[in-house]
C-alpha positions, 0 to 999 in steps of 0.5 A: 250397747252402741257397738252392738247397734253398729255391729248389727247395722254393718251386718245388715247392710252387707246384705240390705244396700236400700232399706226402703226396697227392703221394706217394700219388698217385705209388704208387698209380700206380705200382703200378697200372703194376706190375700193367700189366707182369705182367697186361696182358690185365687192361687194364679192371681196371687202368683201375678200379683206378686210378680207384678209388684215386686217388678213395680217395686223394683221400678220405683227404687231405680227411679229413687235411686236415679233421682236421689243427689249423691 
């Protein structure tokens, strides 16, 4: 079953190069789909939320990422 977990792993990153982005993006999301169900009527808040948070999402993965040590 080990080279089935490599295999897997190889697989996802082709396509996740930062897993804490990745998580990150998935929550926010998420939560944003959340506020969806107990407001929908707040449609055009969500859209902003959303926008706003993966933009600081987006933000503090190169600032990780400029700071980590190679």
């Amino acid at each position: 079953m080990t080279w089935l977990r490599t295999i897997l792993r190889k697989i996802v990153g082709l396509f996740i190069d930062d897993p804490v982005l990745a998580a990150g993006v998935a929550v926010w999301i998420a939560l944003v789909a959340l506020l969806g169900i107990v407001a929908p009527e707040m449609a055009h808040v969500r859209a902003f939320a959303l926008a706003l948070g993966l933009c600081a999402i987006l933000m503090l993965s190169i600032v990780l990422g400029a700071t980590r040590s190679p």
